[in-house]
C-alpha positions in Angstrom: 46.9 61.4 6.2 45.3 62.3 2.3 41.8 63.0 1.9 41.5 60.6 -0.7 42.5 57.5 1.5 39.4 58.6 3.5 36.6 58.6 1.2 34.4 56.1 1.2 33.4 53.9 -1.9 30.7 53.8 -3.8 29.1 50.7 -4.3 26.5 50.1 -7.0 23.9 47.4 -6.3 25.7 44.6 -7.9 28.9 44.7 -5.9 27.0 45.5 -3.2 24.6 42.2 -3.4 27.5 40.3 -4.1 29.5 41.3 -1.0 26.1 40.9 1.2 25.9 37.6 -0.4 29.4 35.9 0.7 29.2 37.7 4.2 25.8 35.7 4.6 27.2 32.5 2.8 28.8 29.9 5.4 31.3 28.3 2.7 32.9 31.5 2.6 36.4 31.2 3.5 37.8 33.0 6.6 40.0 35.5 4.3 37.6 36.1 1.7 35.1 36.5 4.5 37.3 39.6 6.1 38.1 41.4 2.7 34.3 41.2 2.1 33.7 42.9 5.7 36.4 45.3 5.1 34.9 46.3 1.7 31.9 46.8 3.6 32.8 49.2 6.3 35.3 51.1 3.5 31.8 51.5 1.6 29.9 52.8 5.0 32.9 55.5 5.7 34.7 53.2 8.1 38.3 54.8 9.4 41.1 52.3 7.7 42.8 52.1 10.8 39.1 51.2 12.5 38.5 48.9 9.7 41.5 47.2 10.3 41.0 46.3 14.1 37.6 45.2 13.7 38.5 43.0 10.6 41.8 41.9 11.7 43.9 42.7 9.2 46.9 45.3 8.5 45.9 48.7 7.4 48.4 48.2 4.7 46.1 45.0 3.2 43.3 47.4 3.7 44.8 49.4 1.6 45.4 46.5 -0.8 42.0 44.7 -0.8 40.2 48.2 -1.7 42.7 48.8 -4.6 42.0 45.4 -5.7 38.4 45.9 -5.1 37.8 49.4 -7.2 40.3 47.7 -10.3 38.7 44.0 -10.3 35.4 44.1 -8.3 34.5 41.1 -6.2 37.1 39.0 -7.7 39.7 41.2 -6.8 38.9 39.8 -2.8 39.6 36.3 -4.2 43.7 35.1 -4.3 45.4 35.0 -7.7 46.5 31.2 -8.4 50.0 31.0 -7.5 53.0 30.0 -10.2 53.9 27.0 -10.2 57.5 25.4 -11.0 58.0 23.6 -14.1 58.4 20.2 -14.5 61.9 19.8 -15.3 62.8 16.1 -17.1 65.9 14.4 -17.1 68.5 12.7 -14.3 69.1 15.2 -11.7 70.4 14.7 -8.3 67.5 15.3 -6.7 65.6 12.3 -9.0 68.4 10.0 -9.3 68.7 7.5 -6.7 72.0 6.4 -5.1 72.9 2.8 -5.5 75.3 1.0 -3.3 77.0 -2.3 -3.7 80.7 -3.3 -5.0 80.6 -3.1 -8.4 78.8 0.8 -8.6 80.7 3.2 -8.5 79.7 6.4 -6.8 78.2 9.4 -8.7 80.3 12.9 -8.6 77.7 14.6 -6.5 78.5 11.8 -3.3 80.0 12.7 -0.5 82.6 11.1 0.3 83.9 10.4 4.2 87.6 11.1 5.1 88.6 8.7 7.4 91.8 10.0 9.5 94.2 6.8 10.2 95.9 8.4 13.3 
C-alpha cells in the first residue's frame, strides 16, 4: 500500500468545527453522520481499513469521502442532487389511455390475442 494513502489530513479550525459540529448535531443524517466520523479518524491518523470497520463503510468510499473532502470541504460529505428525467409532452403509450368499446378501434401498440379455433 502507498505512503500517501496513509497520511493523515490536516484539518484547519474551520473544517474541523464544522465536522465536530454535525457529529454533535442529532438532525444529522445517518450517512452524513459516518463520512463526518470517517473524516475524523482520517484527520487523527486512523488506518483506512480501521476506519472503515468502525464507520461501516467500504474502504473504497473511504477513499471517496476523503477525496471529496480535501477538493470540496464539508460539502463534499453531502450527496450531489441527482438528474432528473425530463418531462417529455405529447401522446405516448405510456400516457395514453386505452379505450374499449365497439366503435374504437385499437391503437397499433395493443396486443392483440390469437385465439386458436381447433
Amino acid at each position: 500500500m502507498s505512503a500517501h494513502r496513509n497520511t493523515p489530513l490536516n484539518l484547519d479550525p474551520i473544517n474541523q468545527a464544522a465536522l465536530c459540529g454535525l457529529l454533535r448535531s442529532p438532525r444529522t443524517p445517518l450517512a452524513i453522520y459516518r463520512r463526518a466520523q470517517a473524516i475524523q479518524l482520517l484527520a487523527w491518523g486512523t488506518e483506512v481499513g480501521e476506519v472503515a470497520r468502525i464507520v461501516g463503510l467500504h474502504r473504497v468510499n473511504v477513499f471517496r469521502f476523503k477525496r471529496r473532502f480535501i477538493q470540496y470541504g464539508v460539502s463534499g460529505l453531502k450527496n450531489a442532487p441527482r438528474q432528473r428525467r425530463s418531462q417529455q409532452t405529447g401522446d405516448t403509450p405510456e400516457s395514453t389511455p386505452i379505450q374499449a368499446g365497439p366503435n374504437v378501434a385499437a391503437p397499433e401498440y395493443a396486443a392483440t390475442v390469437l385465439i386458436d379455433p381447433a
